[in-house]
py3Dmol code that shows the C-alpha trace and the ligand (Angstrom):
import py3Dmol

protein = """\
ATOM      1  CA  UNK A   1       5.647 -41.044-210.566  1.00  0.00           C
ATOM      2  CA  UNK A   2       7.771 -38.454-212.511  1.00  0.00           C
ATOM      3  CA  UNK A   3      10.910 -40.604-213.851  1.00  0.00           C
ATOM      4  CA  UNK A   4      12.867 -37.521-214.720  1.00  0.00           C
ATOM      5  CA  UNK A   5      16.345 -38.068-214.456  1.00  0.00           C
ATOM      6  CA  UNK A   6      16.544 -41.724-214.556  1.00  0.00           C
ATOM      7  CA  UNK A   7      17.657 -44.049-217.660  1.00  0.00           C
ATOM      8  CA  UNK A   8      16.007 -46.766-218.695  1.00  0.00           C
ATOM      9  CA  UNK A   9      16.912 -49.843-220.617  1.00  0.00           C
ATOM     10  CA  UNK A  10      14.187 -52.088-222.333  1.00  0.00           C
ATOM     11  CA  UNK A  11      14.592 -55.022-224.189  1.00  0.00           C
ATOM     12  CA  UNK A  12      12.415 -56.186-226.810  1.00  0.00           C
ATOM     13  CA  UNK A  13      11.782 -52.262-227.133  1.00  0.00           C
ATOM     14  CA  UNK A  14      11.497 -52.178-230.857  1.00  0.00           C
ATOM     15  CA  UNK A  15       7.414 -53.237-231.304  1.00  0.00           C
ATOM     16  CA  UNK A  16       4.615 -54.022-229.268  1.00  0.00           C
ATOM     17  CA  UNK A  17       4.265 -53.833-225.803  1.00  0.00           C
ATOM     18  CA  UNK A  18       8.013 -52.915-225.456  1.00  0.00           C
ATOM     19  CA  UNK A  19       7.951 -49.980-227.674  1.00  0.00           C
ATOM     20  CA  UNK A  20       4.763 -48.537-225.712  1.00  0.00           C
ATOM     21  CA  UNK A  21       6.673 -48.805-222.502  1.00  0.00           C
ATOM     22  CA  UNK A  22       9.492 -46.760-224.230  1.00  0.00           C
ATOM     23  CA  UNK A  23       7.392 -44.215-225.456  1.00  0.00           C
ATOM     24  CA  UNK A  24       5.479 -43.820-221.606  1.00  0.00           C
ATOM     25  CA  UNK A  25       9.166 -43.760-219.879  1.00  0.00           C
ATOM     26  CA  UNK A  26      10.125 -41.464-221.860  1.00  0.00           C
ATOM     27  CA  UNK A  27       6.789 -39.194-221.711  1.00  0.00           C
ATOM     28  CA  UNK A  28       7.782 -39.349-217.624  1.00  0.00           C
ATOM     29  CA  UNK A  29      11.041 -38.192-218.372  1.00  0.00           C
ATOM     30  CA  UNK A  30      13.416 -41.047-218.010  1.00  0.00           C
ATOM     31  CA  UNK A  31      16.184 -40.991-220.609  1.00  0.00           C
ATOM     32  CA  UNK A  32      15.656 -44.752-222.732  1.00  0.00           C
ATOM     33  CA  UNK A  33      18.056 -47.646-224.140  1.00  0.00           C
ATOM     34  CA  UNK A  34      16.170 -49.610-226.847  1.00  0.00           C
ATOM     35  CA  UNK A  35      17.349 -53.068-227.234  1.00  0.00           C
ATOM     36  CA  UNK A  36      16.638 -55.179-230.049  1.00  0.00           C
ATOM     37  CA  UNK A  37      17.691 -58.493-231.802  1.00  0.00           C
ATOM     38  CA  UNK A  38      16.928 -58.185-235.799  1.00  0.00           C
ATOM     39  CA  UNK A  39      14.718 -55.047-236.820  1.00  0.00           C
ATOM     40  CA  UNK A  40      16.705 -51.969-236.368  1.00  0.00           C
ATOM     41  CA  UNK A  41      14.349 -49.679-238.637  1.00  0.00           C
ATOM     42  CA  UNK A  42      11.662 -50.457-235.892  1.00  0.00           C
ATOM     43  CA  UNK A  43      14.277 -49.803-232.838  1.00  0.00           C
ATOM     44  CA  UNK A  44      15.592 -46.499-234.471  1.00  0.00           C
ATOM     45  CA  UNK A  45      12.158 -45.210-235.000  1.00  0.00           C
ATOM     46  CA  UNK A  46      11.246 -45.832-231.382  1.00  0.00           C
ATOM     47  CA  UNK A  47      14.253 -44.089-230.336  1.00  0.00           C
ATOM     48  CA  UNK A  48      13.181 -41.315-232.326  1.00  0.00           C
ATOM     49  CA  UNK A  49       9.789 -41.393-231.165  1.00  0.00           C
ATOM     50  CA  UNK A  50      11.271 -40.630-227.386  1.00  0.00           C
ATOM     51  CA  UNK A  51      13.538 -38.221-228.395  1.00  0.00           C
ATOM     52  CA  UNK A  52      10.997 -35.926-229.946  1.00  0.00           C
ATOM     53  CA  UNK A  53       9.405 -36.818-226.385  1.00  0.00           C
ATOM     54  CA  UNK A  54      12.394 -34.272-225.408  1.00  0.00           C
ATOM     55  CA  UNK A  55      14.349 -37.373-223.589  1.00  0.00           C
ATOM     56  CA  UNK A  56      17.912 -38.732-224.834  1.00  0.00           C
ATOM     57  CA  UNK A  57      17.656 -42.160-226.695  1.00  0.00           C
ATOM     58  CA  UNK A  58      20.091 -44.822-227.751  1.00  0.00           C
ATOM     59  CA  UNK A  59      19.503 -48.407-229.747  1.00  0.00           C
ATOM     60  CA  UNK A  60      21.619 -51.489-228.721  1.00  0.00           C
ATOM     61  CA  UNK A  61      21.542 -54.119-230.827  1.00  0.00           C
ATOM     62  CA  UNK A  62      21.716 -57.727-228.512  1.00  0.00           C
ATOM     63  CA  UNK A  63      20.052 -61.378-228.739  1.00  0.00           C
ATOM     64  CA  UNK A  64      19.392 -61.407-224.366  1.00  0.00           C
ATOM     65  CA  UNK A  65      19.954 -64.672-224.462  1.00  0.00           C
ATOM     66  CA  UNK A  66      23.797 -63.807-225.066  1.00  0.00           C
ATOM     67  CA  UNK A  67      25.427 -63.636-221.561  1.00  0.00           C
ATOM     68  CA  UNK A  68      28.099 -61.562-223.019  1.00  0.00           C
ATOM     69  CA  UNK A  69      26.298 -59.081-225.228  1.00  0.00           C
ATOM     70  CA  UNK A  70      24.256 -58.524-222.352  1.00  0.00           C
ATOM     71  CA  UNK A  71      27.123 -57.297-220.054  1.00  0.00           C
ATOM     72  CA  UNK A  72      28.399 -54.806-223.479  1.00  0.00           C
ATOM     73  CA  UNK A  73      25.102 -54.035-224.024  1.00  0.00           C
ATOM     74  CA  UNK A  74      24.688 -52.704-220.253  1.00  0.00           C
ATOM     75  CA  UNK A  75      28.188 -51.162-220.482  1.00  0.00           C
ATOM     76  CA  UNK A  76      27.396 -49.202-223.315  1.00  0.00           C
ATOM     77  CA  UNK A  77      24.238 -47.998-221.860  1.00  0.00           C
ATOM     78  CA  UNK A  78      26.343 -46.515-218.718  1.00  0.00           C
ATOM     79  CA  UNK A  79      28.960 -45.147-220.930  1.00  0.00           C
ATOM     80  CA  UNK A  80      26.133 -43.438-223.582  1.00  0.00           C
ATOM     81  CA  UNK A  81      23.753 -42.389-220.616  1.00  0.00           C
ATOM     82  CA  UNK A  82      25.740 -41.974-218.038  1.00  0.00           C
ATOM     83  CA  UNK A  83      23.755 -44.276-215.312  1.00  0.00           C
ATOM     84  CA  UNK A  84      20.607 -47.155-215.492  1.00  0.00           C
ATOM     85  CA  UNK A  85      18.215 -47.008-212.863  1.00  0.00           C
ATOM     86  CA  UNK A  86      15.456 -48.983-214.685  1.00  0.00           C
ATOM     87  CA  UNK A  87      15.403 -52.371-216.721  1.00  0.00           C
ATOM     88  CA  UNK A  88      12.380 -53.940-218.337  1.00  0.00           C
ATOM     89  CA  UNK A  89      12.893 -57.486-219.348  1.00  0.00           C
ATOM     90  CA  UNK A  90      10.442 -57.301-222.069  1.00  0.00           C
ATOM     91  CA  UNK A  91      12.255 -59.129-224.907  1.00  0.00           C
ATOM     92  CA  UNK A  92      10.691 -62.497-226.175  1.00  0.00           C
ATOM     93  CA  UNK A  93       9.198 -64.735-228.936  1.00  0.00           C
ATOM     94  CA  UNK A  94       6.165 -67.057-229.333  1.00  0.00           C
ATOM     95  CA  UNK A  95       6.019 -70.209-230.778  1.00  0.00           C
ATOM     96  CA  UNK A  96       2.613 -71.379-230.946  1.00  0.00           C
ATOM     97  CA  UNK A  97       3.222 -75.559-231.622  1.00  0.00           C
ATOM     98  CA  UNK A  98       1.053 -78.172-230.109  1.00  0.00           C
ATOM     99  CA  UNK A  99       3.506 -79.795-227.408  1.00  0.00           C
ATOM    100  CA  UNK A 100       3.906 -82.495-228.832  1.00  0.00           C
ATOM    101  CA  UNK A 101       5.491 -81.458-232.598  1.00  0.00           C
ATOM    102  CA  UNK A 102       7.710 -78.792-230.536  1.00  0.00           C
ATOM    103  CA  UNK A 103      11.544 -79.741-230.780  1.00  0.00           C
ATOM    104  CA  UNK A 104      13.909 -79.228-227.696  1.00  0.00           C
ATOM    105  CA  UNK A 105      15.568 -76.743-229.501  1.00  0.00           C
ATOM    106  CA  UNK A 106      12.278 -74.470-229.959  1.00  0.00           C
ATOM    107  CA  UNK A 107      10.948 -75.307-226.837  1.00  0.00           C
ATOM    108  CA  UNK A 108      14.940 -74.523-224.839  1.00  0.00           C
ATOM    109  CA  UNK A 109      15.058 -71.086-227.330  1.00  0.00           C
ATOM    110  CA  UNK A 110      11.685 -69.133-226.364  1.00  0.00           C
ATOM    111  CA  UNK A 111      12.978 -70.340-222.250  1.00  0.00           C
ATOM    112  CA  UNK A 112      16.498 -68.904-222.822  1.00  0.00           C
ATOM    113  CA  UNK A 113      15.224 -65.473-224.626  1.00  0.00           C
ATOM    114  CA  UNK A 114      12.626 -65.111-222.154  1.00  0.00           C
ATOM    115  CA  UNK A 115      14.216 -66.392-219.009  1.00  0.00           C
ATOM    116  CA  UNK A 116      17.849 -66.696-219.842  1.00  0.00           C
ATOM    117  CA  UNK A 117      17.321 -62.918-220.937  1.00  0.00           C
ATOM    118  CA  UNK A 118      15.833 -61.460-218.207  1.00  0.00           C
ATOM    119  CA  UNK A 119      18.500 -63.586-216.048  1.00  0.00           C
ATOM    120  CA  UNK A 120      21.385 -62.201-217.815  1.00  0.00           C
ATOM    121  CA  UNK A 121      20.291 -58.453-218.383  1.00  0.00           C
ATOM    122  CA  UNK A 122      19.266 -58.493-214.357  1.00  0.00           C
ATOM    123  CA  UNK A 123      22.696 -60.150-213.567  1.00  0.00           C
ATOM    124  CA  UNK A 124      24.273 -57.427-215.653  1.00  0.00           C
ATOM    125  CA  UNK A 125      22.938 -54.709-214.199  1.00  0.00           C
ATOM    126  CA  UNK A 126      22.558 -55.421-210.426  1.00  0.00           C
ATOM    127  CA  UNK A 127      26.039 -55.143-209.336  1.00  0.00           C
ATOM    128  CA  UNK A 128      25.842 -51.054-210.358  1.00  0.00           C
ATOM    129  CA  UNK A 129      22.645 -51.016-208.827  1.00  0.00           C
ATOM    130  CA  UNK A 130      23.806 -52.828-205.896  1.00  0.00           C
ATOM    131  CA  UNK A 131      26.622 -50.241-205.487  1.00  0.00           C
ATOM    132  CA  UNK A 132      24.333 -47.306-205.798  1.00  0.00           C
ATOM    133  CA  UNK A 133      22.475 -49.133-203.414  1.00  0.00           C
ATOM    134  CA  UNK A 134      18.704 -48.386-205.571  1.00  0.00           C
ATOM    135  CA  UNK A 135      17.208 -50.149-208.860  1.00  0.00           C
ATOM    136  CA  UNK A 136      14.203 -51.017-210.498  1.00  0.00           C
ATOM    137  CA  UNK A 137      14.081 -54.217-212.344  1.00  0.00           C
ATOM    138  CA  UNK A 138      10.515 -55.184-214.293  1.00  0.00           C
ATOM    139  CA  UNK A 139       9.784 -58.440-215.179  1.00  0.00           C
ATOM    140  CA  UNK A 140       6.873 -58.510-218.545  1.00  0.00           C
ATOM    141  CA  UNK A 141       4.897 -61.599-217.597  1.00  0.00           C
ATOM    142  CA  UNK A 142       2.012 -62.767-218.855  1.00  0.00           C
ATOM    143  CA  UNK A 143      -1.374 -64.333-218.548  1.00  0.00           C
ATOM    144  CA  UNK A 144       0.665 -67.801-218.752  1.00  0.00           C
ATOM    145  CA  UNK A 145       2.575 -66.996-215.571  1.00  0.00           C
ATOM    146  CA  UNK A 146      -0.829 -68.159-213.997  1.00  0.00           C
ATOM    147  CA  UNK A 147      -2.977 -69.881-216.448  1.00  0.00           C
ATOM    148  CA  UNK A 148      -1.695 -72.755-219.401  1.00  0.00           C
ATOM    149  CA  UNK A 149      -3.827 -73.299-222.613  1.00  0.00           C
ATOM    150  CA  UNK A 150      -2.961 -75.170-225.468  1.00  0.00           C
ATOM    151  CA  UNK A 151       0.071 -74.933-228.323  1.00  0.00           C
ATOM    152  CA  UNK A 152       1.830 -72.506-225.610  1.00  0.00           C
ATOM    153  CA  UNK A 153       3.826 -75.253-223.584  1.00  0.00           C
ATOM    154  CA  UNK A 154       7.334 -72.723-224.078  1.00  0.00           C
ATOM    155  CA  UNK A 155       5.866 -69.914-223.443  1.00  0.00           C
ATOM    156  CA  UNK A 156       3.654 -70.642-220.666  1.00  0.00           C
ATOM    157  CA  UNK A 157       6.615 -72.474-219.191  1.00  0.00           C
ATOM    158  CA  UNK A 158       8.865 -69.504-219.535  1.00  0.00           C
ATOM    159  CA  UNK A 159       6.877 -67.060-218.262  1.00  0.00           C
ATOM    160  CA  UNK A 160       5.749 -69.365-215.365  1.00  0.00           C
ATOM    161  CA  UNK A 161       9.775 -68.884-214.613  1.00  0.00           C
ATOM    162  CA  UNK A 162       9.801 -65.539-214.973  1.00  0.00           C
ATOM    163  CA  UNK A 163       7.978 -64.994-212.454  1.00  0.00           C
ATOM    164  CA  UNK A 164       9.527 -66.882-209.978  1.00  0.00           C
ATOM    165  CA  UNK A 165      12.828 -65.158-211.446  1.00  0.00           C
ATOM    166  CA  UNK A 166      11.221 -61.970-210.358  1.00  0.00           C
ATOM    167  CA  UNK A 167      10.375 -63.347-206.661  1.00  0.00           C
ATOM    168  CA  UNK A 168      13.940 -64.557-206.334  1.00  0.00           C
ATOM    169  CA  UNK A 169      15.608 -61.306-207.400  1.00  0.00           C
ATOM    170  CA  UNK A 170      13.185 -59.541-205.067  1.00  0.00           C
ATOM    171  CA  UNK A 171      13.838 -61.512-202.309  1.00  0.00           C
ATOM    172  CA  UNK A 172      18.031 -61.574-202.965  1.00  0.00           C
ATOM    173  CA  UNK A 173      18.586 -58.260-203.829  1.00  0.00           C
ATOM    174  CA  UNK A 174      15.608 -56.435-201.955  1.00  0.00           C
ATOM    175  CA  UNK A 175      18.292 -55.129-199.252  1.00  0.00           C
ATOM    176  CA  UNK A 176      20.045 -52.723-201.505  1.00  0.00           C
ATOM    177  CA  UNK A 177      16.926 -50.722-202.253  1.00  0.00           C
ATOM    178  CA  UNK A 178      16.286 -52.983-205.499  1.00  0.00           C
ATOM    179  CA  UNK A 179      13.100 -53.445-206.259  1.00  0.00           C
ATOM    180  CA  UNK A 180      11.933 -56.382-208.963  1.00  0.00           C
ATOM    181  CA  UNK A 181       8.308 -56.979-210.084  1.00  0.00           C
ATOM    182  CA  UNK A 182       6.377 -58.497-212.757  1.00  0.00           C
ATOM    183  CA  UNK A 183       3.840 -56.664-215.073  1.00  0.00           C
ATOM    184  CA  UNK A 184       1.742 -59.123-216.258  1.00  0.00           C
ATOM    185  CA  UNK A 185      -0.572 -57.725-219.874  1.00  0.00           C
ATOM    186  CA  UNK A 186      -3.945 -59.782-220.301  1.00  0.00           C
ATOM    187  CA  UNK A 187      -4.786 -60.439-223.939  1.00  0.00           C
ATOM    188  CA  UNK A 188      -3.224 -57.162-225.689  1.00  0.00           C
ATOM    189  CA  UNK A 189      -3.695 -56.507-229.351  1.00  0.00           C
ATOM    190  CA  UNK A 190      -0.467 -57.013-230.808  1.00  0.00           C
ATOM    191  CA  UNK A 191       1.387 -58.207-233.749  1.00  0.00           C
ATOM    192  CA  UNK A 192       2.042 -61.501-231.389  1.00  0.00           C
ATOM    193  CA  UNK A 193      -1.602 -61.846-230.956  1.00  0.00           C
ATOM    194  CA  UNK A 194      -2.997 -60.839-234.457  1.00  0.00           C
ATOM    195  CA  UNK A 195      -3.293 -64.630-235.316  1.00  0.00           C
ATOM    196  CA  UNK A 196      -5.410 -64.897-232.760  1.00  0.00           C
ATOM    197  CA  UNK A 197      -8.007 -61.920-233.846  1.00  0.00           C
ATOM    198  CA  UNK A 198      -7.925 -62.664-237.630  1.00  0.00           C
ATOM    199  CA  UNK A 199     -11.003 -62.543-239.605  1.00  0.00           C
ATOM    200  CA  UNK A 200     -12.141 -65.566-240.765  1.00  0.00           C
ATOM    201  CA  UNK A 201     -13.132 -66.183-244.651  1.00  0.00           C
ATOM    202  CA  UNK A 202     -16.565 -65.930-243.807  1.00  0.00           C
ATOM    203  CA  UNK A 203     -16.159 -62.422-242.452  1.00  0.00           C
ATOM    204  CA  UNK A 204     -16.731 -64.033-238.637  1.00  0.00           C
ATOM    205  CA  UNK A 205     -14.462 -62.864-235.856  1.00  0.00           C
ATOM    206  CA  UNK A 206     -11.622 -65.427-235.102  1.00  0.00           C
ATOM    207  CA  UNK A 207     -13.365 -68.301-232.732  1.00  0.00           C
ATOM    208  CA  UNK A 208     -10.394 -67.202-229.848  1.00  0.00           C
ATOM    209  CA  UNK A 209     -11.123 -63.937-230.698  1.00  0.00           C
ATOM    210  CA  UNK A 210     -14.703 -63.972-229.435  1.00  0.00           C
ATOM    211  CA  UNK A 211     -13.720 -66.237-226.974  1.00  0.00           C
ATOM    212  CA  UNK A 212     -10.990 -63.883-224.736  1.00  0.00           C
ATOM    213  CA  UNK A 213     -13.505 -60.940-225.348  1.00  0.00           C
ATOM    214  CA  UNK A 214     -16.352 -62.995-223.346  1.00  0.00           C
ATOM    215  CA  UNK A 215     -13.573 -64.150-220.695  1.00  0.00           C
ATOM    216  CA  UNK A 216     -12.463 -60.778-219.988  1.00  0.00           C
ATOM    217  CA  UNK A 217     -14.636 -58.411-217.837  1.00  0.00           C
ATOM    218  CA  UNK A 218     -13.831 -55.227-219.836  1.00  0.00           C
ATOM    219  CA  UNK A 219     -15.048 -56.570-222.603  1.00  0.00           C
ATOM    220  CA  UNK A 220     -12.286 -56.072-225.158  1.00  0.00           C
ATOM    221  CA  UNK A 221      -8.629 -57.022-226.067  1.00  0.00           C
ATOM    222  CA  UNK A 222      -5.860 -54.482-224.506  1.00  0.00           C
ATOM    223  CA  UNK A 223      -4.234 -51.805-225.948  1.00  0.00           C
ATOM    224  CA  UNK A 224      -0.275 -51.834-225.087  1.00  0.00           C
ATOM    225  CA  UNK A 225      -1.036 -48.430-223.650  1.00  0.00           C
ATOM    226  CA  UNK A 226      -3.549 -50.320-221.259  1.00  0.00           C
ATOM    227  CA  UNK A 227      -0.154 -51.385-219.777  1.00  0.00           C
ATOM    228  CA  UNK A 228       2.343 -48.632-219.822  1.00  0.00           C
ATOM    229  CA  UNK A 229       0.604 -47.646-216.112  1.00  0.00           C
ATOM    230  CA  UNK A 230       1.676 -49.718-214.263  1.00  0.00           C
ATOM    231  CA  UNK A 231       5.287 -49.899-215.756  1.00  0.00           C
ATOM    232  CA  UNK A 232       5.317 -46.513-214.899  1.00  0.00           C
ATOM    233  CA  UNK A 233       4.126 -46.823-211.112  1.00  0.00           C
ATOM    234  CA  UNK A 234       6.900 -49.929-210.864  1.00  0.00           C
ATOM    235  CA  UNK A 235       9.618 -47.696-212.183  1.00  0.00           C
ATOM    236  CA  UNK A 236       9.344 -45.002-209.985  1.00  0.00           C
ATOM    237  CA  UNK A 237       9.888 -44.257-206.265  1.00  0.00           C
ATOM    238  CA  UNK A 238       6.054 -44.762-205.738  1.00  0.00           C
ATOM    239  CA  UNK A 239       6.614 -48.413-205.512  1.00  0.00           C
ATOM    240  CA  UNK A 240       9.536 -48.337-203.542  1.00  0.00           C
ATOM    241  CA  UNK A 241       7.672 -50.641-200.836  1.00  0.00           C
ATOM    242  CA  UNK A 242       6.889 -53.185-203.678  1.00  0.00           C
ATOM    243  CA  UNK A 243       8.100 -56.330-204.521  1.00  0.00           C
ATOM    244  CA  UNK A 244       8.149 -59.561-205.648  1.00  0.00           C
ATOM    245  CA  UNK A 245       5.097 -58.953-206.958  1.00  0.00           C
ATOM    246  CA  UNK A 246       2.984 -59.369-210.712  1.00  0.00           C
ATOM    247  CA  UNK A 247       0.574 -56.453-211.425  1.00  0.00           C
ATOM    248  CA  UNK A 248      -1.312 -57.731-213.853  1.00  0.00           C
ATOM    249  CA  UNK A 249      -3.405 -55.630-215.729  1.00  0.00           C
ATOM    250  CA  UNK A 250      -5.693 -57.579-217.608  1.00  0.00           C
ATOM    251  CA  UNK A 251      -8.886 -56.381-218.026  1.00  0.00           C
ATOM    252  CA  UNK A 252     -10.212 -58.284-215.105  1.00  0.00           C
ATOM    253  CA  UNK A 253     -10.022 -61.941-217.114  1.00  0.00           C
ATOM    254  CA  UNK A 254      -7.774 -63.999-214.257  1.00  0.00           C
ATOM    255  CA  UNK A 255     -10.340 -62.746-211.959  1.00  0.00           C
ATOM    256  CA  UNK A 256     -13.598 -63.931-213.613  1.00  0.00           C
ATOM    257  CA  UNK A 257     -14.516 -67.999-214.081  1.00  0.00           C
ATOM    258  CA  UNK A 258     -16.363 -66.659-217.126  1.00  0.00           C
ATOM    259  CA  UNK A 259     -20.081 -66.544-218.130  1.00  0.00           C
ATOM    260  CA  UNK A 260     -22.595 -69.258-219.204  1.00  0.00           C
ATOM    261  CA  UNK A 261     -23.019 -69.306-222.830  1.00  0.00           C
ATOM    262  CA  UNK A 262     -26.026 -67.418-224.128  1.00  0.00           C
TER     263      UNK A 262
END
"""
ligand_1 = """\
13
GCO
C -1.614 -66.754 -226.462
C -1.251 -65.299 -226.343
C -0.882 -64.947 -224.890
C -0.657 -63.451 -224.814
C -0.177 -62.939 -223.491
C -1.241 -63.044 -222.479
O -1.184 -67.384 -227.444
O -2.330 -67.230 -225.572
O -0.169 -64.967 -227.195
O 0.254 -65.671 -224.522
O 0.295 -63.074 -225.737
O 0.997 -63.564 -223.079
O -0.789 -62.409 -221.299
"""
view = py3Dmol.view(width=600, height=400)
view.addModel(protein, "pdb")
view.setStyle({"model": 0}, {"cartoon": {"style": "trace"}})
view.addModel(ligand_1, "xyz")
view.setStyle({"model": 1}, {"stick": {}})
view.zoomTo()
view.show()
């Protein structure tokens, strides 16, 4: 599982799920690239965070849903680290808007940074993967790559694409030695979920709050370190033989139907 001597490029790296993933690569020894759209303080101080993990670490500022900053973005992660042997599509946004009262333009923007972005940073990098004829590629999916709810129509939608994304790449590219799979977080306590935990005036726990912790079988919201395992075990060579596949780890919640209310 050790990842020493590989780089790795993340997008979305600055917060969240994406900066835990930086901080576990770089704790198994892989050298890190932390992309990020708008909040360089956040990126810089993850890159620090890994370098005082004793690996190398660079920021690269890019919107993923830019074809072309993309393909610089990937150049200048070969030319500062010398090589990338692991990318993890993280980057995305959430727009929680009943169907309905979303515009085109929201709904098309959270499907081009989540799916456009993952499309353009895998197209970037597989032709140097191809050549070196090994690659890992790691899709972050989502609960909503299975399951729809309400106000989520984009980003259900998108990630519902990103997984198939991750199949295709898997099957297309799955000669060279490239492998591409999905990691799929259950409900994780995050800055994009904190809406959905806030206290309520009366001191109650938020109504969705209560409701995900009776739906999932561990009892609790994730942490993003509940989800840096398995990142790990699909960036290294112990999942060479894996594919096209989602490891989700979610607490158990996509495998229970729930319990009857008390
Ligand atoms: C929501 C949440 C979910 C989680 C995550 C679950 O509004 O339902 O934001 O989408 O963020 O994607 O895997």
């Amino acid at each position: 599982m050790s990842l020493k001597g590989k780089v790795a490029l993340v997008t979305g790296g600055s917060r969240g799920i994406g900066r835990a993933v930086c901080l576990e690569l770089a704790r198994q020894g892989a050298d890190v690239a932390v992309n990020y759209a708008g909040n360089e303080a956040a990126a810089q101080e993850t890159a620090q965070a890994c370098r005082e993990l004793g690996v190398r670490a660079v920021v690269i500022r890019a919107d993923v849903a830019d074809a072309a900053a993309c393909d610089a973005m990937v150049a200048q992660v070969l030319e500062q680290l010398g090589r990338l042997d692991i990318l993890v599509n993280n980057a995305g946004l959430m727009k929680r808007v009943p169907m309905v009262e979303m515009s085109h333009a929201d709904f098309m923007r959270v499907i081009d940074v989540h799916v456009g972005g993952a499309f353009n940073c895998s197209k970037a990098v597989l032709p140097d993967m191809i050549a070196k004829r090994e690659g890992k590629i790691i899709n972050i999916c989502s609960m909503m790559s299975e399951l729809g709810r309400e106000t989520v129509s984009a980003y259900a939608a998108a990630k519902g694409a990103l997984k198939m994304l991750t199949k295709n790449i898997a099957s297309e590219y799955g000669e060279y030695n490239i492998q591409c799979n999905g990691m799929g977080p259950g409900y994780i306590a995050t800055a994009q979920t904190a809406p959905l935990r806030e206290v309520q005036p009366d001191g109650s726990r938020h109504p969705f709050d209560q409701f995900i912790t009776a739906k999932t079988p561990a009892g609790r919201w994730g942490e993003p370190d509940d989800i840096v395992g398995p990142c790990v075990f699909l960036a290294s060579h112990a999942s060479d033989f894996v594919n096209g596949q989602i490891l989700y780890a979610d607490g158990g919640i996509l495998a229970y139907i729930g319990r009857q209310p008390k």
